[in-house]
N, CA, C and O of each residue as an XYZ file, in Angstrom:
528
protein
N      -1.342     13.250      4.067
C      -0.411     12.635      4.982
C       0.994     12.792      4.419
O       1.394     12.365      3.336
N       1.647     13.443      5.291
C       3.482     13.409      4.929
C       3.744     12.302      5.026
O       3.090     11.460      5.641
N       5.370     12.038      4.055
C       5.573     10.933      3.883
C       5.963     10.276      5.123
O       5.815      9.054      5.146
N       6.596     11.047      6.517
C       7.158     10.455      7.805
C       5.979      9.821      8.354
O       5.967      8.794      9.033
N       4.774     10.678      7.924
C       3.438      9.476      9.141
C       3.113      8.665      8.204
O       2.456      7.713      8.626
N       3.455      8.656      6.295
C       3.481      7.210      5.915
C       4.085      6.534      6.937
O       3.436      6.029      7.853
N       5.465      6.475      6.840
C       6.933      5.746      7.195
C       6.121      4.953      8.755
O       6.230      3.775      9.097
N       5.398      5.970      9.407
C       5.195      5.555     10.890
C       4.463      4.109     10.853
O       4.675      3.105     11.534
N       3.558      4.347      9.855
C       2.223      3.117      9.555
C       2.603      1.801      9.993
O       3.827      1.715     10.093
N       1.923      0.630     10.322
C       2.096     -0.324     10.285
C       1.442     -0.748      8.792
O       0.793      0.031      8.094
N       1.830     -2.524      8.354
C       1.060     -2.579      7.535
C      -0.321     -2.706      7.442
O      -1.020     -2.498      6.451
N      -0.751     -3.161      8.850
C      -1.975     -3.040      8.838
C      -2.857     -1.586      8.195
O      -3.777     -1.520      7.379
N      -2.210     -0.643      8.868
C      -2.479      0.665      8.943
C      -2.592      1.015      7.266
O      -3.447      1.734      6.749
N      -1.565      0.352      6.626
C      -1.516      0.653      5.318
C      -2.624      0.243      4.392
O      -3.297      1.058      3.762
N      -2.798     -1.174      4.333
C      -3.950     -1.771      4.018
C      -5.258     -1.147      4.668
O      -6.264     -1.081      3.960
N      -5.279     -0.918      5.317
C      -6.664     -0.038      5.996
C      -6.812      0.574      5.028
O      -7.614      0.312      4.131
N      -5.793      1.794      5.092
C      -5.943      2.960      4.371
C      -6.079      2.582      2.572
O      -6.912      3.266      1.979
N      -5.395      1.670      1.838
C      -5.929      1.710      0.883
C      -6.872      0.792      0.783
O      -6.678      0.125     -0.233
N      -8.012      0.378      1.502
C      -8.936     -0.119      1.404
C     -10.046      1.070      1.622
O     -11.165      1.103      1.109
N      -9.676      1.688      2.187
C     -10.612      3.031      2.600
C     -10.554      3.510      1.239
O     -11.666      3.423      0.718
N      -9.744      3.945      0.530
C      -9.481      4.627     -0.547
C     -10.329      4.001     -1.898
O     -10.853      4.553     -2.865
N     -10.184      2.380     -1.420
C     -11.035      1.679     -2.561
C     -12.304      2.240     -2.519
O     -12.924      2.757     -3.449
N     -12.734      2.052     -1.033
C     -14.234      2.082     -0.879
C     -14.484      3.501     -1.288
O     -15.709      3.616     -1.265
N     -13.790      4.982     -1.758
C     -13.949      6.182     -1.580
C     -14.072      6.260     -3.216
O     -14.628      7.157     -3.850
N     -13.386      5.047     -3.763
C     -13.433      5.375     -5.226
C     -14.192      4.744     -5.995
O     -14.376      5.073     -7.166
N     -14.766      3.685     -5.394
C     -15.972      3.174     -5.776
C     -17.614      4.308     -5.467
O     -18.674      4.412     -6.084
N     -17.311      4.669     -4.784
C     -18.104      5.877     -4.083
C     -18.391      7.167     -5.220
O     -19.465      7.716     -5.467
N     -16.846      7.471     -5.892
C     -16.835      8.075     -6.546
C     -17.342      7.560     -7.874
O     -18.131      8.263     -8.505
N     -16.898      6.228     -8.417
C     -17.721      5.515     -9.805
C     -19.302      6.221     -9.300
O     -19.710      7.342     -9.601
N     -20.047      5.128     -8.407
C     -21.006      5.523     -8.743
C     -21.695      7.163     -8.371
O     -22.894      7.347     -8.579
N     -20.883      8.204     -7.858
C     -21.270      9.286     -7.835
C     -21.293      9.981     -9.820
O     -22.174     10.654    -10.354
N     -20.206      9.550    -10.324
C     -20.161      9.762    -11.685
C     -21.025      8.852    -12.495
O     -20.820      9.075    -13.688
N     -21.714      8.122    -12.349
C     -22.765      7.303    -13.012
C     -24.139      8.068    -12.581
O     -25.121      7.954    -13.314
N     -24.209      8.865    -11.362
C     -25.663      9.300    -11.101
C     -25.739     10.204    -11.556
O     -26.839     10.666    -11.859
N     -24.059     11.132    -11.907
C     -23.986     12.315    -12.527
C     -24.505     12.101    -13.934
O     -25.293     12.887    -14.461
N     -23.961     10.830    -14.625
C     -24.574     10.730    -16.066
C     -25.780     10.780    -16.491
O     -26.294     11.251    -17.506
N     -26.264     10.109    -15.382
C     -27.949      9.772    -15.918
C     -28.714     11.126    -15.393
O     -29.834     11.416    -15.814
N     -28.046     11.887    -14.484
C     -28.708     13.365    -14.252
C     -28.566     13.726    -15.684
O     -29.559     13.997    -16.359
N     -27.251     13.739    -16.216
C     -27.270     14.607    -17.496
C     -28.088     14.125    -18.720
O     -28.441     14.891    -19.616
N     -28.338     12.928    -18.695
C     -29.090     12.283    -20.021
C     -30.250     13.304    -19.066
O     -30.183     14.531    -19.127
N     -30.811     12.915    -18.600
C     -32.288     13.174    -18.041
C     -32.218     14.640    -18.539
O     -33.173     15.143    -19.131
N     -31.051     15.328    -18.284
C     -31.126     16.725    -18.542
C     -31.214     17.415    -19.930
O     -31.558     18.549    -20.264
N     -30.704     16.138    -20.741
C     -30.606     16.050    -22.049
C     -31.458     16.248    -22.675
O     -31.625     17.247    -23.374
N     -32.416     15.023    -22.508
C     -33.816     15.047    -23.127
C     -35.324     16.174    -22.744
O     -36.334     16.322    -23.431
N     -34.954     16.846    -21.364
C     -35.485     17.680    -20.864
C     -35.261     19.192    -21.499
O     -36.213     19.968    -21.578
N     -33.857     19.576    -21.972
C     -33.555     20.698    -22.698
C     -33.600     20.162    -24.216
O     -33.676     21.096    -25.014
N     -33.580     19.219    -24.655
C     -34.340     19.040    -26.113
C     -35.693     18.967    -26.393
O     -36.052     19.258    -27.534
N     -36.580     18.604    -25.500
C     -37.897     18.716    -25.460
C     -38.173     19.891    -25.195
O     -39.307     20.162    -25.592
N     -37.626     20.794    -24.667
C     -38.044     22.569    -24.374
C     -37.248     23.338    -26.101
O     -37.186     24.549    -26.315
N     -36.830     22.430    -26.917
C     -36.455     23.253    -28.136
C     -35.087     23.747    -28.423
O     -34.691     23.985    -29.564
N     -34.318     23.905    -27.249
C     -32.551     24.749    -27.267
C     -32.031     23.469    -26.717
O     -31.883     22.956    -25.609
N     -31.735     23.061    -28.437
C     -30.637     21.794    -28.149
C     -29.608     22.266    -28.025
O     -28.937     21.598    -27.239
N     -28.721     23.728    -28.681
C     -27.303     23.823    -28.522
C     -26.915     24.137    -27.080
O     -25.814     23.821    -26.628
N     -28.162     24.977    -26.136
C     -27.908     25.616    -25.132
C     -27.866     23.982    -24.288
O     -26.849     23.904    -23.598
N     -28.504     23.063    -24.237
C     -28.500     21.577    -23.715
C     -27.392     21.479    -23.828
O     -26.715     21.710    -22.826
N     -26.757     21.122    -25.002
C     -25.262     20.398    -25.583
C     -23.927     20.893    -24.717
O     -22.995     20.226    -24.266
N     -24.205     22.373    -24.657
C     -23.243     22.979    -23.940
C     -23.152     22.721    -22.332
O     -22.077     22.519    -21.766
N     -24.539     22.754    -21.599
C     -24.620     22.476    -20.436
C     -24.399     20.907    -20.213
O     -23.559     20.548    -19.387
N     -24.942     20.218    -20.743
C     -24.460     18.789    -20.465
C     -22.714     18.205    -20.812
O     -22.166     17.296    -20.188
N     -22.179     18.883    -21.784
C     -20.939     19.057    -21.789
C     -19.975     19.250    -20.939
O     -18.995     18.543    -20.702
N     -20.479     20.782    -20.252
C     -19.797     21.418    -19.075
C     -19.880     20.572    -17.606
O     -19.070     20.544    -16.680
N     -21.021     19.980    -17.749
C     -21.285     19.041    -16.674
C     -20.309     17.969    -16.747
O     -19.260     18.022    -16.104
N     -20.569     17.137    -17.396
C     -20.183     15.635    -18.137
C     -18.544     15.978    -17.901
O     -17.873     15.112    -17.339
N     -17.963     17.105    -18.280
C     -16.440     17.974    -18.147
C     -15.818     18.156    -16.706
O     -14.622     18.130    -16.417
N     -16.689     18.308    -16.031
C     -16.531     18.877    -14.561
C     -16.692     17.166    -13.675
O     -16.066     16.784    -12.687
N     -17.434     16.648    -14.236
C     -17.513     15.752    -13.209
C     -16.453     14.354    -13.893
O     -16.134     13.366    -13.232
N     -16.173     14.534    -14.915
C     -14.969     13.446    -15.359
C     -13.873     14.192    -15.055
O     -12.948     13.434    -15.348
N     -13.400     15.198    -14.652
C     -12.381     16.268    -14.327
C     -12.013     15.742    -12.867
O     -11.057     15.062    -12.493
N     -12.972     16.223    -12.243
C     -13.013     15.424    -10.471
C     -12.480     14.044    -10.455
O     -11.504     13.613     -9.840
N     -13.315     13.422    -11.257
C     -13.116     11.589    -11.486
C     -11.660     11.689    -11.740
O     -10.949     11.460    -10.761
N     -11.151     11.945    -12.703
C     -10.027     11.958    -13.324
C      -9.079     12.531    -11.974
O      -8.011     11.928    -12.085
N      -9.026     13.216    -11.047
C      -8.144     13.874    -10.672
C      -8.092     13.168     -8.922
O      -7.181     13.295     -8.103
N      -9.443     12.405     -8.765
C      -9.809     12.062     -7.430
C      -8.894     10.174     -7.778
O      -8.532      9.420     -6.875
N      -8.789      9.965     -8.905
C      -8.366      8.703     -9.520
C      -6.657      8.736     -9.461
O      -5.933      7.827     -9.056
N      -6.294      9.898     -9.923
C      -4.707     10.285     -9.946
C      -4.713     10.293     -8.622
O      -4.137      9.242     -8.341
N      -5.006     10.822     -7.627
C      -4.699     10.692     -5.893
C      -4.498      9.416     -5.542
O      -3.709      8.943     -4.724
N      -5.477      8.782     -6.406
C      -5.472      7.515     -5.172
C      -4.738      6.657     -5.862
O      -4.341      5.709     -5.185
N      -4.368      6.658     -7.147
C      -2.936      6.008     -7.804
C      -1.854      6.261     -7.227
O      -1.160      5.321     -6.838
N      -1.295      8.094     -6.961
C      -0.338      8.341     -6.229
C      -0.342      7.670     -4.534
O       0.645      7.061     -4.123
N      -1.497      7.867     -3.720
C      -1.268      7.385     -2.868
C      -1.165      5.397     -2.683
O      -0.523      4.858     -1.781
N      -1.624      4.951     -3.312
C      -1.442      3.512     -3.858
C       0.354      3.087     -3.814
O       1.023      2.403     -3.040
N       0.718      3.961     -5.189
C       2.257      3.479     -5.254
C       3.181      4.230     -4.191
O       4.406      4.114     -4.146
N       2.613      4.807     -3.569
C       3.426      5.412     -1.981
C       3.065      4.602     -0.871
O       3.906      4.657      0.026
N       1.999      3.798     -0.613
C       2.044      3.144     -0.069
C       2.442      1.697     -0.327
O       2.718      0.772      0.437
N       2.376      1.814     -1.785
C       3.390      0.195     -1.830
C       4.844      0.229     -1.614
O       5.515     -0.616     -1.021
N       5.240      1.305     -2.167
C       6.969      1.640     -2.203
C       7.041      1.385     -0.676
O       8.063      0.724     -0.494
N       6.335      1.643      0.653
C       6.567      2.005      2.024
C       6.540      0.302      2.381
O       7.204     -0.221      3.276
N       5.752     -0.297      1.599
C       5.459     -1.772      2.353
C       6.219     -2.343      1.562
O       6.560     -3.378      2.134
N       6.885     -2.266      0.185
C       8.314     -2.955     -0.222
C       8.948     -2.558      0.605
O       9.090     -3.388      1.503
N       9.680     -1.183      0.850
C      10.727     -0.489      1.947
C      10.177     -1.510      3.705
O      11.031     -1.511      4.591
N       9.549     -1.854      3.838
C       9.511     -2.140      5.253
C       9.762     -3.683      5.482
O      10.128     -4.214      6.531
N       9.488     -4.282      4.285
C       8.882     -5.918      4.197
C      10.708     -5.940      3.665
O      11.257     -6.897      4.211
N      11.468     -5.312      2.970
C      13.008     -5.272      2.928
C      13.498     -4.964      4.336
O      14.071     -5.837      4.988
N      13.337     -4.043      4.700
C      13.755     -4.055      5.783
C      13.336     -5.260      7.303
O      14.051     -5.622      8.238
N      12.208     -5.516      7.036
C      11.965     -6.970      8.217
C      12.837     -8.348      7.370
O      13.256     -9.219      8.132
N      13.023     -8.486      6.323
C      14.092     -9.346      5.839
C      15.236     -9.312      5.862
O      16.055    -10.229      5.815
N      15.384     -8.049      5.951
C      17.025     -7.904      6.502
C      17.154     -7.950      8.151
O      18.116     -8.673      8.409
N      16.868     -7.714      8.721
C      16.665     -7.673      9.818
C      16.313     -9.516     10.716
O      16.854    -10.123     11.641
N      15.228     -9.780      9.851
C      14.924    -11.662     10.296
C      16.345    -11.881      9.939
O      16.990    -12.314     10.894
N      17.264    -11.653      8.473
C      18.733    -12.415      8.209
C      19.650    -12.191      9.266
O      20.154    -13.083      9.949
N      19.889    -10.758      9.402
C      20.826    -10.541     10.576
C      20.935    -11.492     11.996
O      21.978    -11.935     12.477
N      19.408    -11.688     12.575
C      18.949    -12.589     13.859
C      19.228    -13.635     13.728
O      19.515    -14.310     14.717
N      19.255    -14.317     12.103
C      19.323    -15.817     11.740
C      20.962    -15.883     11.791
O      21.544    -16.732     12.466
N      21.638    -14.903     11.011
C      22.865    -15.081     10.918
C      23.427    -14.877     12.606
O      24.294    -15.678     12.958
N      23.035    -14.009     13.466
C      23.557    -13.844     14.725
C      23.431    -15.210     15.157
O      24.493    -15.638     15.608
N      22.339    -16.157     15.169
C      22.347    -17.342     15.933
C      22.942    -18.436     15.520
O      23.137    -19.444     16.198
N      23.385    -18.175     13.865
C      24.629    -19.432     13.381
C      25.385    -19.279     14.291
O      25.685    -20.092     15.165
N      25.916    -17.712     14.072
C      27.453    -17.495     14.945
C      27.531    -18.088     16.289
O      28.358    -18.884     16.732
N      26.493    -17.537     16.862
C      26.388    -17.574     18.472
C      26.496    -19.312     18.881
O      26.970    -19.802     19.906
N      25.847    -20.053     17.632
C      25.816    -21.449     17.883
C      26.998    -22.119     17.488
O      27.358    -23.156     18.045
N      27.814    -21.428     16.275
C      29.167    -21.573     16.253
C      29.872    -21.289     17.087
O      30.988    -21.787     16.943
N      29.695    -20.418     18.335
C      31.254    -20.028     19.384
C      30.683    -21.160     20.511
O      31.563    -21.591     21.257
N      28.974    -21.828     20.780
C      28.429    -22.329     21.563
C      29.425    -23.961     21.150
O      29.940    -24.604     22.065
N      29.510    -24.283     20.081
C      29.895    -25.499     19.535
C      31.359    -25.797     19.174
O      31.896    -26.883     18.961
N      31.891    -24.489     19.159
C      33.653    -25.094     19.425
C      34.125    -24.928     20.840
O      35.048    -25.540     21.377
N      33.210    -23.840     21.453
C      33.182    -23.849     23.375
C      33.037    -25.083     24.004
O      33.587    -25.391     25.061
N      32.086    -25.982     23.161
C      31.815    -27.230     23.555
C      32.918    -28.107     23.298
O      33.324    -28.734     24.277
N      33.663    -28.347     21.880
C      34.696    -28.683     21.545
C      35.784    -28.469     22.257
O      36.090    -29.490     22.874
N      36.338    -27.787     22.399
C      37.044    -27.346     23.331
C      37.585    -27.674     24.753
O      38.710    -27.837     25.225
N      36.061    -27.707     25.335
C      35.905    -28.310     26.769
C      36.229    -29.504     26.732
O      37.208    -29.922     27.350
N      35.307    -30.412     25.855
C      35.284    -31.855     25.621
C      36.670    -32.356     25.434
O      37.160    -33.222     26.158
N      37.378    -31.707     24.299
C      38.683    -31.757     24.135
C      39.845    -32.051     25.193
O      40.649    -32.968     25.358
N      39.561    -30.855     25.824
C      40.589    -30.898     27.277
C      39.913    -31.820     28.374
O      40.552    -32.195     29.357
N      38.660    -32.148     28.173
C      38.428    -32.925     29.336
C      38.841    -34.672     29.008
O      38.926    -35.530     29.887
N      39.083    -34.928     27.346
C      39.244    -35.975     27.249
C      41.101    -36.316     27.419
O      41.638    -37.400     27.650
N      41.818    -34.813     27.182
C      42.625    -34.951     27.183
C      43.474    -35.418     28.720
O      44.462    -36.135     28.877
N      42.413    -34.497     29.960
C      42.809    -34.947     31.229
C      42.446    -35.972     31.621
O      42.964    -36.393     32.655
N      41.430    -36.757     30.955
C      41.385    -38.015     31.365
C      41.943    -39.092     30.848
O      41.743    -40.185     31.377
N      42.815    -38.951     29.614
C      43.025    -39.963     29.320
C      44.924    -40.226     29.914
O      45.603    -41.246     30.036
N      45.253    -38.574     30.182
C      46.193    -38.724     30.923
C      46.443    -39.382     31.910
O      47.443    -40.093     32.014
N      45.367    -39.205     32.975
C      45.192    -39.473     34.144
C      44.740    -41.204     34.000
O      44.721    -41.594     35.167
N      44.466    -42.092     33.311
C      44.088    -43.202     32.980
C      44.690    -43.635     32.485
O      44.450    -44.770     32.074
């Protein structure tokens, strides 16, 4: 995902998505735990046939390849993690600036509402007290 259809997300949308990501990397733990116990199993299976070095090497290369994936499927979802937090600081700043602006518009607006009132009151006390 480019960063503009980040930007588009709601937060919902965001949280979805790194909840999806949780569930993909938990997915991945235990895909690398079934990988291990394949390799023990594989372990003791090429030491019981006699070629422990030819074992050592293959369970290595394995054990290598699949912490490689882990390792690299883990960096994604870190990067996508702090890109989606930077987007929901950037947005959750921006709805705070935005709530201030509305808050500050309605001081004002209640300030020109309240010397308008002043004003009126003013001159109306002033014509009446003339007139009385």
């Amino acid at each position: 995902m480019t960063d503009k259809e980040f930007k588009r997300l709601s937060r919902a949308q965001l949280i979805d998505i790194i909840y999806k990501l949780q569930l993909e990397l938990d997915k991945v733990n235990e895909e690398k735990q079934e990988l291990e116990s394949k390799l023990a199993d594989k372990r003791l299976r090429l030491q019981s046939a006699g070629n422990i070095a030819e074992a050592a090497l293959e369970i290595n290369d394995c054990f290598r390849s699949a912490q490689n994936a882990a390792e690299q499927y883990l960096n994604e979802i870190i990067a996508i993690r702090e890109e989606t937090e930077a987007e929901r600081q950037r947005i959750l700043a921006q709805a705070q600036a935005a709530a201030e602006a509305i808050i500050a518009g309605a001081k004002k607006t209640r300030g020109d509402y309240d010397s308008a009132i002043e004003a009126i009151l003013k001159e109306y006390g002033q014509s009446h007290s003339d007139n009385g």
